[in-house]
C-alpha positions, 0 to 999 in steps of 0.5 A: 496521459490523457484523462478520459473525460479529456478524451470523450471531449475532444476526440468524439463520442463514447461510440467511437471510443468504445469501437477504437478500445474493441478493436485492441486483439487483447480487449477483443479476445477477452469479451469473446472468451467470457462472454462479457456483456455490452453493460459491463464492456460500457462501465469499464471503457476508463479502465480499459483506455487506461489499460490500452495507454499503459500497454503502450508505454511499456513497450520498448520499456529499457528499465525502471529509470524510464518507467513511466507508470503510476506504480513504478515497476508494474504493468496491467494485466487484463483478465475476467472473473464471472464476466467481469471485467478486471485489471491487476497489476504485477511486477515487471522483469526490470523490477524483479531484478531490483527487488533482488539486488536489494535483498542481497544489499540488505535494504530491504528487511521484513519480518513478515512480508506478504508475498503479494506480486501484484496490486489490483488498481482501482482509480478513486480520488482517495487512492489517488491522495495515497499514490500523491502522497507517498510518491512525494515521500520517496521524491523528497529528500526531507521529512514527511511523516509515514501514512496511517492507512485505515479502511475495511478488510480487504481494500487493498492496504496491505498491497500499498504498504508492500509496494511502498516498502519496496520502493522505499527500500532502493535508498533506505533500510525498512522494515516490514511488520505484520503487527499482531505477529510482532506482538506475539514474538515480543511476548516469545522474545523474553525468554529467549532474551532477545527483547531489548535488541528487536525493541531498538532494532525497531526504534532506529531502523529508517522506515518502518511498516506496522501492517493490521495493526490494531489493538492487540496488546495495547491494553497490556501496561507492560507491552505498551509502556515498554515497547510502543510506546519507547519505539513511537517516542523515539522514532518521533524524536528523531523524526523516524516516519512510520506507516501504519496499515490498520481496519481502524481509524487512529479515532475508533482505535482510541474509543476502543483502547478507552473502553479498555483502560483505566487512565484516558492520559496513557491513552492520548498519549500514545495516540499523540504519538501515532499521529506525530509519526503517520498522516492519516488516510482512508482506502475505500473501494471493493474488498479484493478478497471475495 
């Protein structure tokens, strides 16, 4: 597909591209319903080209081995909140139908999963490094280490990582944790005896997914010498990839742990470990909550 810049190159002037996009019936409709400024229509004219290309790449669609959008499985969908204009992304038919079969296959497996059907796009050079990345991580047969994916609340962390679990899963077992959850279920796990068995499930399970993770728990000797430390060290060892969702880069988390306890040695450890087992990488963009 062609970039935009290529476009406004070689095929003429915005003018002529802004009428071409205005007279899409969908654009057309949505400018009028929501009396959506001229300024507005001009800033988005990328993402609405986008939006026109990619609508017509799904058509005639016969199912996800053909697809041929960024985000496997997805397509746009145009809407307008107070005048602005936006693009989300939901799940196709042919994906739906694949995220079930792998749920009765038991590939997929997940403690907390969200239950996000959609992940906003925003094109920016830092989700574009995320997307390369993690699309060379499910192409390729050999090891790469997971993603540690910090960036303020709200950017968009926990969508990626969902996708990225359900992709991943069509060839591999993973497991989907919210991690101040987990934390809160280890504790419970003692009395019920259950312990050792999550402990183990989580050292050896192909891919896991630790989502808001952060430094709950990490100040507790008990849960950080028995249960990160003996999960990160084994996935390690075995060359087991982690991803990471946190509001911290691994540097702010370790000022933080620093701050907190007494011995910098358990602390460069651990830190070690995170970064043998998760690349790192920063999501910016607009917080999608508010």
């Amino acid at each position: 597909m062609k970039k935009i810049s290529d476009y406004f190159i070689n095929d003429g002037s915005v003018v002529e591209i802004k009428k071409e996009l205005l007279s899409n019936s969908v654009i057309d409709k949505l400018i009028r319903e929501n009396n959506i400024s001229n300024h507005e229509v001009e800033s988005k004219l990328s993402e609405l080209y986008r939006y026109v290309n990619e609508v017509t790449n799904c058509k005639g669609c016969r199912g996800l081995e053909e697809c041929k959008m960024d985000i496997v499985g997805f397509y746009p969908c145009l809407s307008a909140d107070k005048s602005l204009i936006n693009v989300e992304y939901k799940q196709c038919d042919f994906y739906r139908v694949e995220y079930q079969r792998l749920k009765r296959k038991n590939q997929l497996v997940s403690m907390y999963m969200p239950r996000k059907d959609y992940v906003d796009f925003e094109p920016t050079k830092e989700r574009g490094a995320i997307i390369d990345y993690i699309t060379d991580f499910l192409q390729n047969d050999e090891y790469m280490k997971g993603i540690y994916l910090h960036g303020k609340p709200g950017v968009g962390k926990t969508r990626i990582l969902t996708v990225t679990a359900k992709k991943v899963a069509k060839n591999k077992k993973v497991l989907f944790v919210n991690y101040p959850d987990f934390v809160r279920e280890i504790k419970s796990s003692i009395n019920e005896g259950t312990l050792e068995s999550k402990v183990e499930y989580l050292k050896n399970i192909e891919v896991l997914i630790l989502d808001d993770f952060g430094d709950e728990g990490l100040s507790s000797d008990w849960f950080r010498d028995e249960v990160l430390m003996p999960i990160l060290q084994n996935r390690m060892s075995q060359k087991k990839p982690v991803f990471f969702g946190s509001n911290f880069s691994i540097k702010h988390l370790e000022d933080n742990f620093n701050s907190k306890v007494s011995d910098p040695v358990k602390v460069e450890r651990l830190m070690e470990r995170i970064r043998a087992v998760s690349k790192p990488f920063e999501l910016k963009g607009k917080n999608y909550r508010e």
